[in-house]
Every structure is written in structure tokens, then in C-alpha cells.
C-alpha positions in Angstrom: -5.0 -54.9 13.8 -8.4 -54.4 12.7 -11.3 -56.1 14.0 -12.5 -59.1 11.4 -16.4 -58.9 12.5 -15.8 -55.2 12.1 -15.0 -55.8 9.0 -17.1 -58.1 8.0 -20.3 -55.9 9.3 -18.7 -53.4 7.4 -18.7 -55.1 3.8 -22.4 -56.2 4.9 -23.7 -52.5 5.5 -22.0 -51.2 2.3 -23.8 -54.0 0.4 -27.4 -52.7 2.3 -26.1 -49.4 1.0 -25.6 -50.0 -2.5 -29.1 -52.1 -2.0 -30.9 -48.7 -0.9 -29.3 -46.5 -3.7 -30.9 -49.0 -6.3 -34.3 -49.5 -4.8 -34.7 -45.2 -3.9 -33.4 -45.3 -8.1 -36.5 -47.8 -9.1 -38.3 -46.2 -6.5 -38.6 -43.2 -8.6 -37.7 -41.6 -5.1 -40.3 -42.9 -2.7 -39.9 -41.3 0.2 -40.2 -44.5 2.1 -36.9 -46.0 0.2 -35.1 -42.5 0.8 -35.8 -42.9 4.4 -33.8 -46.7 4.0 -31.5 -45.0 2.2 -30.6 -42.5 5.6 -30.9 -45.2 7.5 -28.0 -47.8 5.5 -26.1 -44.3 5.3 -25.8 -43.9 9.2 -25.5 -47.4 9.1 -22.2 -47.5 7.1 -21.2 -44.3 9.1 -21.1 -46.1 12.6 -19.2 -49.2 11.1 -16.5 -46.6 9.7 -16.4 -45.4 13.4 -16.2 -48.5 15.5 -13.4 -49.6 12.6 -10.9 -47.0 13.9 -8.6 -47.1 11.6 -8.9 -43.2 10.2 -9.2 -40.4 11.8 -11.7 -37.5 11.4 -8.7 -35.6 9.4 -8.2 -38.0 7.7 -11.5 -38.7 6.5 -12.0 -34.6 5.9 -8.7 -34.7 3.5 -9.9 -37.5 1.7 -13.4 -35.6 1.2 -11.8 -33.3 -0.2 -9.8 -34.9 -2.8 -12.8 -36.7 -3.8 -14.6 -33.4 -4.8 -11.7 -32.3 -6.3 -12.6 -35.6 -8.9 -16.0 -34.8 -9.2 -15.3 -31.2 -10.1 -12.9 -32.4 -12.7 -14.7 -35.5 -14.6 -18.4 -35.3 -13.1 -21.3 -32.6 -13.1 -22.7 -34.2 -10.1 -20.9 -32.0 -7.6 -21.3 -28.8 -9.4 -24.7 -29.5 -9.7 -25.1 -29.3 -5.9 -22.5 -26.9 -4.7 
């Protein structure tokens, strides 16, 4: 079973996350909101860790699929390839 408070730290980081995206966006790229931004990131990182529910594999796979989306329907990750 996963760890409630886990999860609910979890769902809190993500929101600091999507928080940081918006505020590096009105920002026009401050480096002072980029370097929030890195910091929510790692953030959201260690949460995924201490949840343990997916392995490193897993994670990789998934990764992987993902880009295989963004190649398809998005020209954000050709654009940085």
C-alpha cells in the first residue's frame, strides 16, 4: 500500500510545480523563478522516490513512450533533440 502523507506531499509538490512553470512563464524567464523552477522539479523528483511504487525501468519505459507523443503531435521535443 502506498503511503497516504506520501501522497498527499506528492499532490502538494506537483501543485508548487505547476506554480513555478507559470511564474518562470510571467517571469519572462527570470533567472530567479528558473532557479524555483529546479528546485519544485527535485522537489517532485524525491516524492516520486520515497513513493516506491515504480521502478527506475519503469519510469525509463514510460519516458520513452512519452517522447514517442511528443514526436507525433508536438514540436516541442524535436525542437530540443
Amino acid at each position: 500500500m502506498i503511503n497516504t502523507e506520501a501522497l498527499i506531499i506528492t499532490m502538494e509538490e506537483c501543485g508548487e510545480l505547476i506554480q513555478a512553470c507559470s511564474k518562470v512563464i510571467r517571469s519572462n524567464h527570470d533567472p530567479k523563478y528558473i532557479q524555483n523552477l529546479q528546485d519544485e522539479i527535485g522537489d517532485v523528483l524525491c516524492m516520486i522516490e520515497i513513493l516506491d511504487c515504480t521502478t527506475p525501468e519503469q519510469i525509463k519505459e514510460r519516458i520513452g513512450v512519452k517522447k514517442k507523443k511528443l514526436e507525433r503531435w508536438s514540436t516541442l521535443y524535436n525542437a530540443h533533440q
